[in-house]
VOKOLMAR-993137 format. One record per atom (N, C-alpha, C): residue in three letters; x, y, z. Coordinates in steps of 0.2 Angstrom, whole numbers, plus 5000, padded with zeros to 4 digits. Example, Ala and Ser with C-alpha at 12.3 -4.5 7.8 and 13.67 -1.06 7.14 Angstrom:
<recs>
ala506649725039ala506249785039ala506649845039ser506449895035ser506849955036ser506450005039
</recs>
This chain:
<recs>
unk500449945000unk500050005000unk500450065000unk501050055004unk501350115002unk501650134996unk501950074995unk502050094988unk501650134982unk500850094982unk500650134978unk500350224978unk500550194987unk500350324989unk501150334986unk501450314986unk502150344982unk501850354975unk501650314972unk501350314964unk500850374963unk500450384966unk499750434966unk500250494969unk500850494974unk501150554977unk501350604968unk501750544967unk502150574962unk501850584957unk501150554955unk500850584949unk500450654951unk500250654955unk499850734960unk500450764960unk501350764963unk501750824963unk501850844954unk501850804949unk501850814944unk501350844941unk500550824942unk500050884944unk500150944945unk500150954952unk500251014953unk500851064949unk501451034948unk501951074946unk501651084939unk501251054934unk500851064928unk500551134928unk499951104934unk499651164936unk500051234938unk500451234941unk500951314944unk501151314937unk501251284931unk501651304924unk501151374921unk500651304919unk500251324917unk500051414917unk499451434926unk499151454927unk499751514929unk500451514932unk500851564934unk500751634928unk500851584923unk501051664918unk500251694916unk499551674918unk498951684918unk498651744924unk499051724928unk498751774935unk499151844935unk498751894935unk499151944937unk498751984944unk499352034945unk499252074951unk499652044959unk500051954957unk500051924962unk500651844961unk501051864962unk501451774960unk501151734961unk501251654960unk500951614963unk500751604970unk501451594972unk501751574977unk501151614983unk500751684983unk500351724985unk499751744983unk499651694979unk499051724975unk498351674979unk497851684980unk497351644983unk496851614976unk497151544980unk496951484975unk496651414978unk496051414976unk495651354979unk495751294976unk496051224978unk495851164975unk495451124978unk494951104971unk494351074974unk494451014973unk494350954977unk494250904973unk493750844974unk493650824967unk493150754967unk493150714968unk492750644974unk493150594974unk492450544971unk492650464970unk492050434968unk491650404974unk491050414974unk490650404980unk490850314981unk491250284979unk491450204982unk492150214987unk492150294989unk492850274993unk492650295001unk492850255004unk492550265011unk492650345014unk492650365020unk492850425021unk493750415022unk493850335025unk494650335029unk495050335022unk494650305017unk495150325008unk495150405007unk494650425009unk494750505006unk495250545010unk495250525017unk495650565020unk496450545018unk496550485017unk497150465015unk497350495009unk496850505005unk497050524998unk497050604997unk496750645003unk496750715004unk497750715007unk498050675012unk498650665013unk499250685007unk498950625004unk499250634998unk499650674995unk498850694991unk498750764989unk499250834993unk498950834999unk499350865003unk500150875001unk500450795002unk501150815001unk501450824995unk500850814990unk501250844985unk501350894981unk501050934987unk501050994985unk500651054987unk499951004985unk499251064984unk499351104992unk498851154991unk498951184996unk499451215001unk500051215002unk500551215005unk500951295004unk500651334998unk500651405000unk500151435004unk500251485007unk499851515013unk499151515012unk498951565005unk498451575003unk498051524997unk498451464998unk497951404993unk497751345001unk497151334999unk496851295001unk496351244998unk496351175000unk496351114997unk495651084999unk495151084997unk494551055000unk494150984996unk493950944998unk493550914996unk492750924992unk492550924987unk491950944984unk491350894983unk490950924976unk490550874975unk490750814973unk490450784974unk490550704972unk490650704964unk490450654961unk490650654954unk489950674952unk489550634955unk488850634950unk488650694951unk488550734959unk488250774960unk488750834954unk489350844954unk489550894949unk489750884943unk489350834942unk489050824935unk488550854932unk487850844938unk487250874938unk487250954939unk487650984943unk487851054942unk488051074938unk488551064932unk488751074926unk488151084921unk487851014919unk487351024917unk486851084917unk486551084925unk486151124925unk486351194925unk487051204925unk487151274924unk487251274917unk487551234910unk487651234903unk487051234901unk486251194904unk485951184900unk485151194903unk485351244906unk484651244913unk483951254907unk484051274902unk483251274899unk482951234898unk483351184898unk482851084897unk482551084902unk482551114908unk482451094913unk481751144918unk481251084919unk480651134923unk480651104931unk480251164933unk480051164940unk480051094942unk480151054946unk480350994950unk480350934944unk480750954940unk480950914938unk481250854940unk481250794939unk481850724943unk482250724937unk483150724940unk483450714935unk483750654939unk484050594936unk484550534937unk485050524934unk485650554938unk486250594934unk486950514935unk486950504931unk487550454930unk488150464925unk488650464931unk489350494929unk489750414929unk489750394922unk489950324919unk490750354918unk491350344922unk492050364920unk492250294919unk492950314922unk493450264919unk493450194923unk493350204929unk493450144935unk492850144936unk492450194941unk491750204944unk491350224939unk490650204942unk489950234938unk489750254947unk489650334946unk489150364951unk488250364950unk487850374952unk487350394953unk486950444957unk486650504956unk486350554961unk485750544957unk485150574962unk484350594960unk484350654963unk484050694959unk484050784961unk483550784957unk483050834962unk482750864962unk482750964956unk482450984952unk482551054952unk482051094953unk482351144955unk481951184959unk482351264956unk481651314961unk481951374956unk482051404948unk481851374944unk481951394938unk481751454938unk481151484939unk480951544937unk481551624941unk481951604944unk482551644945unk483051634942unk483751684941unk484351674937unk484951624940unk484651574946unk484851554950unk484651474952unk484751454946unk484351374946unk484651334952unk484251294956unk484551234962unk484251164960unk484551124963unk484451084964unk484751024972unk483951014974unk483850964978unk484050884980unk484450854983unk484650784983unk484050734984unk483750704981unk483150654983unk483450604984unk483950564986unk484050494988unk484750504988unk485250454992unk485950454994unk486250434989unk486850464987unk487250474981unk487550404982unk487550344976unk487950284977unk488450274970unk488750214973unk489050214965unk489250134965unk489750114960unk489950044960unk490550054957unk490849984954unk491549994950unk491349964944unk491050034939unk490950014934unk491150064930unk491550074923unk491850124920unk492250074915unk492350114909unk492750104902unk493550074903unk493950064909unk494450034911unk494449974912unk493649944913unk493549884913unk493749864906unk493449904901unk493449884895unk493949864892unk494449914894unk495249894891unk495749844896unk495649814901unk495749764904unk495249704901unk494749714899unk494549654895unk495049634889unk494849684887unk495149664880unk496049634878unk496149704885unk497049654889unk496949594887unk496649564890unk496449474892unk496349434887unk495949464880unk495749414877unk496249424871unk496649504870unk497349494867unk498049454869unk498049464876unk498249404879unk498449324877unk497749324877unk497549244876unk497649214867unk497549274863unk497849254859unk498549244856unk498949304859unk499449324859unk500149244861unk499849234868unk500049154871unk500049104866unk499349104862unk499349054858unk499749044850unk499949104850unk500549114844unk501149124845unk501049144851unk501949134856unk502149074855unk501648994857unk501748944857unk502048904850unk501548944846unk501848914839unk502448954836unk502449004838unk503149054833unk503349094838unk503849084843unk503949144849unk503849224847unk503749254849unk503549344848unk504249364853unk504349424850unk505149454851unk504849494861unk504249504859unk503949524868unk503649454872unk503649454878unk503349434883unk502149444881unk502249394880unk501049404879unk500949454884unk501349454891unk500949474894unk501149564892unk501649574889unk502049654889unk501549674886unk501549614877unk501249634872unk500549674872unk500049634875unk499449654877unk499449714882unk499649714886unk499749774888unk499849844886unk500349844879unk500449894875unk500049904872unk499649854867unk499049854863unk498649874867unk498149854871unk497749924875unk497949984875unk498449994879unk498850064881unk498850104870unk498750054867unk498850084859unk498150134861unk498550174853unk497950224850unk497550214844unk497750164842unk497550124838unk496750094843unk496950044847unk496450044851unk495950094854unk496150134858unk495950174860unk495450224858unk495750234851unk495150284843unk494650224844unk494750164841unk494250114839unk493750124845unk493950114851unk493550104858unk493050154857unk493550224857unk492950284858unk492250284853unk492650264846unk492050274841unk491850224839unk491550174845unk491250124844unk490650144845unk490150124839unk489350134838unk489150194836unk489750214832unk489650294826unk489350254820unk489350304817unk489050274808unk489550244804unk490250274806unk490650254802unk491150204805unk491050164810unk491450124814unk491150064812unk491950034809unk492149974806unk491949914808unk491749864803unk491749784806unk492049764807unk492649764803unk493349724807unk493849784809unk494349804814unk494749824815unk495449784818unk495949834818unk496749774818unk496949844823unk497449824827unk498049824833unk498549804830unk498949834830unk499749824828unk500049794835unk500449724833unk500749714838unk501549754838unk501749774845unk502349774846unk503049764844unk503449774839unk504149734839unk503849684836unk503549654833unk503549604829unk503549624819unk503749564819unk503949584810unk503449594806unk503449634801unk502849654799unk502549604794unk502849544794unk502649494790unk502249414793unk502449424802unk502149384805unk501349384806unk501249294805unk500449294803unk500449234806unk499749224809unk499549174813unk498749184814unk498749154806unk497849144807unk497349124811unk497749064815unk497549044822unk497149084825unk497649124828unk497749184833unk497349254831unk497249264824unk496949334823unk497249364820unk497949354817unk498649384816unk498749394811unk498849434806unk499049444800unk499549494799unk500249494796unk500449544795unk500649594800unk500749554808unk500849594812unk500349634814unk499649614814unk499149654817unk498749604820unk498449614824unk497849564827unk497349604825unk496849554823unk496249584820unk495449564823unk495149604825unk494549584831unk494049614825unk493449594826unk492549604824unk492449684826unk492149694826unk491349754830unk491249694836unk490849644832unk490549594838unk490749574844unk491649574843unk492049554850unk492249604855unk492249664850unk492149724856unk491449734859unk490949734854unk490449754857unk490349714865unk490449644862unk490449614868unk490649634874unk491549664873unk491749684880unk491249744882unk490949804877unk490549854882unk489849834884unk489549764882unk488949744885unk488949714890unk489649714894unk489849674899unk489749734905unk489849784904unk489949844909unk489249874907unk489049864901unk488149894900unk487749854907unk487749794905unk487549774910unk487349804916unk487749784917unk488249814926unk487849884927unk487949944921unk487549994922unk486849994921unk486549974917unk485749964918unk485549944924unk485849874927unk485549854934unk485749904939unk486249964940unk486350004944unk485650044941unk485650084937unk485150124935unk484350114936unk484350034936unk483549994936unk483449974945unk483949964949unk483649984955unk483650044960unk484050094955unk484050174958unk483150174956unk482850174951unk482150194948unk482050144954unk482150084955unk481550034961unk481650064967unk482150094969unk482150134974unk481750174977unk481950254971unk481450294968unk480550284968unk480550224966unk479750214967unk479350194972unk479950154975unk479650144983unk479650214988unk480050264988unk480150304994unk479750364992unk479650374983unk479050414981unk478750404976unk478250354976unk477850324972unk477250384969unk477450384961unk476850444960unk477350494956unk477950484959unk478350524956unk478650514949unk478850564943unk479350514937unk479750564938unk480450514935unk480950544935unk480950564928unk481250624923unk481050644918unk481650614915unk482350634917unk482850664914unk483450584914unk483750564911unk484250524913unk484850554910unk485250584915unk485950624911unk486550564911unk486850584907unk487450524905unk488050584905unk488650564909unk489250614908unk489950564911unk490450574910unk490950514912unk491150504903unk492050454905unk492150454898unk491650384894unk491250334899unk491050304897unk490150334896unk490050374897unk489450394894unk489350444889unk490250444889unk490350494881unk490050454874unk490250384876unk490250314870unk489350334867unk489350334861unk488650324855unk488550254858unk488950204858unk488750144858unk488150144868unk488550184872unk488050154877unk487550214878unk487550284876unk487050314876unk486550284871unk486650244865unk486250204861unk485750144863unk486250114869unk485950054872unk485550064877unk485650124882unk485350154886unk484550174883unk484650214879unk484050244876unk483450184875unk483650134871unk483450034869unk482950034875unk483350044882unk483150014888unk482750044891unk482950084891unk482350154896unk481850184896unk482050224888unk481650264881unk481150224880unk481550174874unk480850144869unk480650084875unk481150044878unk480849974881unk480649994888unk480650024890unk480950044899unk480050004901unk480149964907unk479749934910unk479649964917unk480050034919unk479750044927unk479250104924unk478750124931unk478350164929unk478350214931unk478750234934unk479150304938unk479550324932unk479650294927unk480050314920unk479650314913unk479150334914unk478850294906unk478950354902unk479050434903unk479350474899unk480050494900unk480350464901unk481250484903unk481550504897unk481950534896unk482450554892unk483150574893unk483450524889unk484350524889unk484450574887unk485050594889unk485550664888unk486250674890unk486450694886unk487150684887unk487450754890unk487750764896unk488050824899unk488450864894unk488350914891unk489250944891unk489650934893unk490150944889unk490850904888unk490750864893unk490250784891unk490350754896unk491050724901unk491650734897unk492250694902unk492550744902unk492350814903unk492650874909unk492150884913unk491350854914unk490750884917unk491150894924unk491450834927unk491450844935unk491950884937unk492650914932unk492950974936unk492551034931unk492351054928unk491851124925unk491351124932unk491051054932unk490551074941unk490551104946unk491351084946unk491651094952unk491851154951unk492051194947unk492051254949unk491351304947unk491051284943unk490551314941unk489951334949unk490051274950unk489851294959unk490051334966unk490851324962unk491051364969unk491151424965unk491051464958unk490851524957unk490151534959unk489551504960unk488851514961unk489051544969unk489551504973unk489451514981unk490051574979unk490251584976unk490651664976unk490051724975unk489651694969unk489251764968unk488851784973unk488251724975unk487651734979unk487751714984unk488151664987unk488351634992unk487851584995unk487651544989unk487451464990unk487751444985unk487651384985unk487751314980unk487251294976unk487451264971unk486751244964unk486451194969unk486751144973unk486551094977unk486551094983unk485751134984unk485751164992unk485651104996unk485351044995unk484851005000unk485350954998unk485550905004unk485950835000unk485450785006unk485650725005unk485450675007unk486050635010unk486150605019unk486650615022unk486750535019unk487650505018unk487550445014unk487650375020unk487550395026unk487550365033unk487450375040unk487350365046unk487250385050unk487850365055unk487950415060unk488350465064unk488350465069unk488750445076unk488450435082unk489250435087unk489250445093unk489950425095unk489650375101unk490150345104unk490250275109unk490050335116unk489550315122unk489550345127unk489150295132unk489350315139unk488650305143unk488250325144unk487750255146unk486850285148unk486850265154unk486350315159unk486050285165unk485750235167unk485950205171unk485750135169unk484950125172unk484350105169unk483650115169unk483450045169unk483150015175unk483049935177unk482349915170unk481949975171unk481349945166unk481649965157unk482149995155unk482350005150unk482649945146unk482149905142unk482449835140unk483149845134unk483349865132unk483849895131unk484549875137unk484549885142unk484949875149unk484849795149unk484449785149unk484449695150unk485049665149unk485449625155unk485949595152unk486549645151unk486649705151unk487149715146unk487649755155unk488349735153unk488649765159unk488649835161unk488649845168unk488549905169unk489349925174unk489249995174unk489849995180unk489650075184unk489950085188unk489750125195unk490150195194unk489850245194unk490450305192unk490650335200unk491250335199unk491450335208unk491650415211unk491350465207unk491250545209unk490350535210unk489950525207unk489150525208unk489050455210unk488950395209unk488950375214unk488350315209unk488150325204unk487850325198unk487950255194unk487550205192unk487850155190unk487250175181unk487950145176unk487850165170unk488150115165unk487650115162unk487550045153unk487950065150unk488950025150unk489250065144unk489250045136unk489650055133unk489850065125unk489050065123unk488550115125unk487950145121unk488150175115unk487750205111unk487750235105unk487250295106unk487450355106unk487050425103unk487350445094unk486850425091unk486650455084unk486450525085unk487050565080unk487150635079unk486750665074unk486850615067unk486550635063unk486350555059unk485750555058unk485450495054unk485350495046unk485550455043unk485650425036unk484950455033unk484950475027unk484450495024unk483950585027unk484350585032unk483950675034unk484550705031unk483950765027unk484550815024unk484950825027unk485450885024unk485750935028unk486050995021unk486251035025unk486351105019unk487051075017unk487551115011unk487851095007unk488551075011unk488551115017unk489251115021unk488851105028unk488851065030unk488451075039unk488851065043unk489151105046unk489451105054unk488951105061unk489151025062unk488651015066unk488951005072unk488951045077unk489151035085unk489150985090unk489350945091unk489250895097unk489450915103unk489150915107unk489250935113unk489450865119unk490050905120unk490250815126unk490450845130unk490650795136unk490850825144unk491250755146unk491750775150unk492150735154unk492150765159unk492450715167unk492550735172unk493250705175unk493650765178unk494250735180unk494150765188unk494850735190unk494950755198unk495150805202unk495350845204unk495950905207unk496450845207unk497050925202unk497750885202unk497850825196unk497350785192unk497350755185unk497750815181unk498250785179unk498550835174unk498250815165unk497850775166unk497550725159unk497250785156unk497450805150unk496950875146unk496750815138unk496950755137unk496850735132unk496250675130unk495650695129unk495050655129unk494850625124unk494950575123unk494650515118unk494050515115unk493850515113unk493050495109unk493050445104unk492650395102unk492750355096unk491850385091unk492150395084unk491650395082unk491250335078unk490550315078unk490250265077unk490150265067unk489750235061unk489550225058unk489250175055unk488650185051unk488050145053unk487850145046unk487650095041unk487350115034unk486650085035unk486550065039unk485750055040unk485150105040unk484650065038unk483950125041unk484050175046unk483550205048unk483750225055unk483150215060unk482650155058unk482250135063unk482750065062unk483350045060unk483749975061unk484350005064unk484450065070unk485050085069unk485150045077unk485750035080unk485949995086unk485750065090unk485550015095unk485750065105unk486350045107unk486750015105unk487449995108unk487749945103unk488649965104unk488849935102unk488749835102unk489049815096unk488849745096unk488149715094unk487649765094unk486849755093unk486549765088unk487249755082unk486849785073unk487249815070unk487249855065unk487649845059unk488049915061unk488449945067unk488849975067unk489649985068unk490150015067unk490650025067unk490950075069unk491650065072unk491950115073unk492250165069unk491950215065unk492250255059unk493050275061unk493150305065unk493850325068unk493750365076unk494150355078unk494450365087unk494750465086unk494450505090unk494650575090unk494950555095unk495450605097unk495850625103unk495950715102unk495550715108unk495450815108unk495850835115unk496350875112unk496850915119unk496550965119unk496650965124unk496351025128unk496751075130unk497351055134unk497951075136unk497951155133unk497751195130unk497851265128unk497251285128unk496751255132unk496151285133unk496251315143unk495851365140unk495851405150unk495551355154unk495751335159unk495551315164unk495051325170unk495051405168unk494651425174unk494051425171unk493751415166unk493251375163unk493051305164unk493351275166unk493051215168unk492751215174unk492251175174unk491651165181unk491851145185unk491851175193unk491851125199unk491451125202unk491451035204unk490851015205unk491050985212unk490350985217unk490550965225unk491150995230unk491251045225unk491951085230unk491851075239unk491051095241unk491151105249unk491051035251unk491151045259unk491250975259unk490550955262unk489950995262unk489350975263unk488950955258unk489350945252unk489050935244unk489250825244unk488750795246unk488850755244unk489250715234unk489750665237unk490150655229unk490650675233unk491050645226unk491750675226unk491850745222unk492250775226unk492650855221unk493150825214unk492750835208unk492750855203unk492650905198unk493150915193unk492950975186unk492750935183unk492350965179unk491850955174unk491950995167unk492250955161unk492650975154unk492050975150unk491551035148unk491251055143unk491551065136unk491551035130unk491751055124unk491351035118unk491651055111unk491151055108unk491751005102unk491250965098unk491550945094unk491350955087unk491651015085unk491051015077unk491350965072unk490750915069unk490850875062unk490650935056unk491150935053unk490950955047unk490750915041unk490150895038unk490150845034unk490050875029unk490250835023unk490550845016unk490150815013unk490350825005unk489750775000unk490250715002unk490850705002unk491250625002unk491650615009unk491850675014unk492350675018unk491950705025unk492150695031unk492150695038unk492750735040unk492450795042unk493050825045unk492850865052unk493250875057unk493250885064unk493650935066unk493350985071unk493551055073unk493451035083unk493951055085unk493951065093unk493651125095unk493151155100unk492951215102unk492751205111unk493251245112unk492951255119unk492751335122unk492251335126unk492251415127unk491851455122unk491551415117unk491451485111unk491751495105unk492551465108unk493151475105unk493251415101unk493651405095unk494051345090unk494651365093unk494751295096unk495551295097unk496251295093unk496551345093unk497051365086unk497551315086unk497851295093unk498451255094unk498351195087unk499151195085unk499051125079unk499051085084unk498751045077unk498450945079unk497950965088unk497551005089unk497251005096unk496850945094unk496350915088unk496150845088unk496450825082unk496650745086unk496850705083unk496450665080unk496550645073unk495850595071unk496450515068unk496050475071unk496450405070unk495950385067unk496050335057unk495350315056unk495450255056unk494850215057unk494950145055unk494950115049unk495350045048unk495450045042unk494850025036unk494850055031unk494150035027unk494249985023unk493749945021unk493749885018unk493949905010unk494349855009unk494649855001unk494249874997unk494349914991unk493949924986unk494149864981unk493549844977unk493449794975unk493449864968unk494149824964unk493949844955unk494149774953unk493949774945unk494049714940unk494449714939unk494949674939unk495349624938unk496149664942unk496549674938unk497149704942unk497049824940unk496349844937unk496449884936unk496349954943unk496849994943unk496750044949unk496150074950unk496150124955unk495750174959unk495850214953unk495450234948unk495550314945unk495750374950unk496150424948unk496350484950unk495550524952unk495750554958unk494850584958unk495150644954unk494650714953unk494550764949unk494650814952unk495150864951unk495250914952unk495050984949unk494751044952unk494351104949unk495051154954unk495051214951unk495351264954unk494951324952unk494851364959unk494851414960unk494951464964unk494351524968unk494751574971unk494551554978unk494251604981unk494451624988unk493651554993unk494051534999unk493351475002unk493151535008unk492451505007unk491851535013unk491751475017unk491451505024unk491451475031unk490851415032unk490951355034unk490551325033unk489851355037unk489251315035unk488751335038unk488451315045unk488151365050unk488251345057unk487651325057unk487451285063unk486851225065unk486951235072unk486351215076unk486151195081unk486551175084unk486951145092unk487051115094unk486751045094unk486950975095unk486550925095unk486550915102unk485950885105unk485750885111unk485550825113unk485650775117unk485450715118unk485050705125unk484750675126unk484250665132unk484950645137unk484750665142unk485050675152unk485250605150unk484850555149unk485250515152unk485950445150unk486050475143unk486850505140unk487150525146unk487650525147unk488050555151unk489050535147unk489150575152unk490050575148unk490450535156unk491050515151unk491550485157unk492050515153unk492850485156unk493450515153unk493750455147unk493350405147unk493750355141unk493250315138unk492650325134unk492950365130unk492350445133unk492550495128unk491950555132unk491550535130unk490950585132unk490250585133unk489750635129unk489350615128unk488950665124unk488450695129
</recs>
C-alpha cells in the first residue's frame, strides 16, 4: 500500500507542478506562490471516508495547498458535479421539479445521484438531493482490461507456435495502452465504425501471421461483435445500477417520474451505450416511475465533474449558496457513550454496567447516541456541534479526551442502541487536547464538603463534524472558541474495507477543479441528547 501512495504521490506532485506552469503566467496582480487559489476535489462515492482522508494526505504532500493562501478541499461528488454542470450549461431543458437521474459512467466507477430542480423561474437554478448518492466499479477501464485478456490469450497461443520477440503478457498490455485501440473504443457505435478492425502488435515483423490467433501481417484483427461484447459486459452492470435506483425511487416516492436520465463520464461519452441505454429506458423501459424519461448527454461530458466543480464554487462566490442546496446524508453518525442505567429500560437487560465513583451512579456502557441519521437532509456544508463532557479530579494533569466515532449504513428505525447490537462500526477514534484551553472554565463540581460525591471538574466541549458530500472532517471548540493550537484533535481512522475493482485495474485519480477564495461552513444547532447519555473520561460523553 505504500508503495502505491508513492505512485498517486508522484503523479499529483507532477500535477500540481503542471498546474503552477500552466496557470503562473495567467494570474496577474499576484505570483503564485501568494496568489489565493482553491483546489477542489472529486472523489467517487465507492471510497469510504478513511480512503478520502488518506487520499486528501496525499494530495497534501504533493504539494496542493501548502502555499499560505491555497487551500485544498474536498467537493461534490462525481455525480452530484455532474448534475451541476449540466444544470448550469443547459438549465432550459429543465422545469420546476423536475427528477433528474444523473449518471457519471467514468473510467473505474459509475456514480449515481437523484435531484430534484427547483427554482427555475430565477437566474439561479437549484437543485435538491432526493435519495443518497451511490456508486459501483463500473467504468470504460473495465473495458480495456478485458480486451488485455482476450489479446492476451491470443497472443500466448501464437507465442506457442512461433515465439514473439515480447513477453504476451507486455504485448497485450501495449495494445490496450495503443491508440490504435483506443480511437476504435471511443468510436464504437458511430455510423462509420468498422466491422473488422486490427492492433498492431509490438516489435513484431511485419510479415508475422497466425491465422489461428487473429494475426496477419503483424496485426491482430478483432470483429465489432468481439468488442461489442466487452462494452455489454459493463452495460450490463449499468442498467441493473440504474434499474434499482428507479426501484428505489418508486418505493420511497411512488407517484413520482423521474424525467431526465443524464449520461456524463468517459463511458457515457460512448454512441454505443448512450444507444443501448436509450433501447432500455426510452423505447423498452418497464418501470413506471419512467415511462417518459429522456437520455441526455451532459456537456463535455468527460470534463462535466471538474467544470461542476468550479462552476459551483463560482455560484457560492456570487450569491453565496450552491446549485446543490439540500443533500441526502449517505450514513448515519453517532459516538460510543454511557447511559443511566434504567432497570425497566429493555435495552439494559443483560448488558454490563459499572458504578461512576464521583456520583455514585451505575451506567449501561459502549451505548450509541446517533448525531445525525442516514437519509435526513442537511445544507451543502453542515457544521454540526456535538456537545460532550468529561469529568476529572483535582490535580489530573490528563487534558487529552478520547472519543470513538460510530457508523451505521442501515435504516434508522434498524440503527443499534449499543455497540455489538447491529450493523455498526467504529468510523475512527478522535483524541481532543485540551491542554491550551483556559481552565478556569471548567466546572467544579462538590467543591464543599457538605455537597455530597466526590470533588470533581467538569470538561464542557464542543466537537464540530463538518460533513461533506464524500469526507468527515472535525474541529475542537471550547468556550465559544476553536482551538488554534495544531493537531488540538487527533483523528485516528479505522481501516476501510478494500475496494473491489475488475481484475488488476486501479482506483482512478479523483477530479480536480481550481479556484478562488473558500467561505465558512454553515452553522447548525447544537446536537442535544436526552439526560440520560452521560459522559465519562474513556471514551467522552455526549
Amino acid at each position: 500500500m505504500e508503495e502505491v501512495e508513492r505512485w498517486y504521490e508522484d503523479y499529483h506532485r507532477l500535477l500540481y507542478k503542471h498546474i503552477e506552469y500552466k496557470l503562473s503566467t495567467e494570474l496577474s496582480g499576484a505570483p503564485w506562490h501568494v496568489a489565493c487559489v482553491d483546489f477542489i476535489v472529486s472523489v467517487p462515492t465507492t471510497w469510504a471516508p478513511q480512503v478520502v482522508e488518506r487520499y486528501r494526505a496525499i494530495v497534501e504532500r504533493a504539494g496542493f495547498a501548502q502555499c499560505t493562501n491555497h487551500t485544498l478541499s474536498i467537493g461534490l461528488t462525481e455525480a452530484e458535479a455532474a448534475a451541476v454542470h449540466t444544470s448550469l450549461e443547459a438549465s432550459g431543458i429543465f422545469q420546476e421539479r423536475d427528477i433528474l437521474l444523473v449518471c457519471d459512467a467514468g473510467g473505474g466507477t459509475t456514480d449515481l445521484s437523484v435531484l430534484g430542480v427547483s427554482d427555475t423561474q430565477t437566474d439561479a437554478l437549484s437543485l435538491q438531493q432526493l435519495d443518497v448518492v451511490f456508486g459501483a466499479n463500473v467504468g470504460s477501464a473495465a473495458i480495456d482490461y478485458d480486451f488485455e485478456s482476450l489479446a492476451r490469450s491470443r497472443l500466448k497461443l501464437a507465442h506457442y507456435t512461433s515465439p514473439l520477440p515480447m513477453a504476451p503478457e507486455q504485448s497485450a498490455w501495449e495494445m490496450m495502452k495503443s491508440q490504435d485501440f483506443q480511437n476504435t473504443k471511443c468510436e464504437h457505435g458511430s455510423p462509420d465504425d468498422a466491422p473488422i478492425f486490427s492492433v498492431p502488435i509490438p516489435k513484431v515483423d511485419p510479415v508475422y501471421t497466425d491465422l489461428t490467433a487473429g494475426i496477419e501481417y503483424g496485426e491482430m484483427k478483432f470483429t465489432r461483435e468481439e468488442l461489442q461484447r466487452l462494452f455489454d459486459k459493463q452495460i450490463q452492470k449499468l442498467v441493473a445500477l440504474i434499474d434499482s435506483q428507479l426501484q428505489t425511487m418508486q418505493r420511497q416516492r411512488p407517484g413520482q417520474q423521474v424525467n431526465h436520465l443524464i449520461l456524463a463520464g468517459g463511458l457515457g461519452h460512448s454512441q454505443y451505450v448512450q444507444d443501448r441505454l436509450r433501447a432500455r429506458f426510452v423505447n423498452g423501459g418497464s418501470h413506471p416511475n419512467a415511462t417518459n424519461i429522456q437520455v441526455r448527454v451532459a456537456p463535455d461530458p468527460q470534463l462535466a465533474v471538474c467544470k461542476g466543480l468550479v462552476g459551483d464554487r463560482l455560484r457560492r462566490l456570487k450569491i453565496g449558496k450552491s446549485v446543490l442546496k439540500w443533500r441526502c446524508c449517505r450514513a448515519s453518525y453517532g459516538t460510543i457513550c454511557k447511559e443511566l442505567y434504567n432497570k425497566d429500560n429493555p435495552q439494559h437487560v443483560g448488558r454490563p454496567t459499572l458504578k461512576d465513583p464521583q456520583n455514585g451512579k451505575l451506567y449501561v456502557m459502549q451505548s450509541i447516541a446517533w448525531f445525525i441519521k442516514k437519509v435526513i437532509g442537511s445544507h451543502q456544508i453542515r457544521c454540526l456541534p456535538v456537545l460532550m463532557n468529561c469529568r476529572i479530579s483535582p490535580g489530573d494533569p490528563r487534558r487529552v479526551f478520547p472519543t470513538s466515532i460510530v457508523e451505521s449504513h442501515v435504516e434508522e428505525k434498524f440503527l443499534p442502541h449499543h455497540m455489538g447490537s447491529g450493523d455498526a462500526h467504529i468510523l475512527c477514534d478522535i483524541e481532543s487536547d485540551l491542554s491550551g484551553a483556559d481552565e478556569t472554565k471548567f466546572k467544579e463540581r462538590n467543591k464543599n464538603f457538605w455537597r455530597l460525591g466526590k470533588h470533581y471538574f467538569r470538561v464542557d466541549y464542543d466537537i464540530k463534524v463538518l460533513i461533506g458530500p464524500a469526507d468527515i472532517r472535525f474541529e475542537l471548540w471550547f468556550n465559544g472558541q476553536k482551538l488554534s493550537k495544531d493537531q488540538s484533535i487527533k483523528v485516528e481512522w479505522a481501516s476501510a474495507p478494500p475496494i473491489e475493482l475488475p481484475g488488476s485495474m486501479p482506483t482512478p485519480p479523483a477530479e480536480i477543479g481550481v479556484s478562488s477564495t473558500q467561505t465558512s461552513p454553515t452553522q447548525t444547532s447544537p446536537v442535544k441528547f436526552s439526560k440520560a447519555f452521560e459522559g465519562y473520561y474513556s471514551p467522552s460523553s455526549v
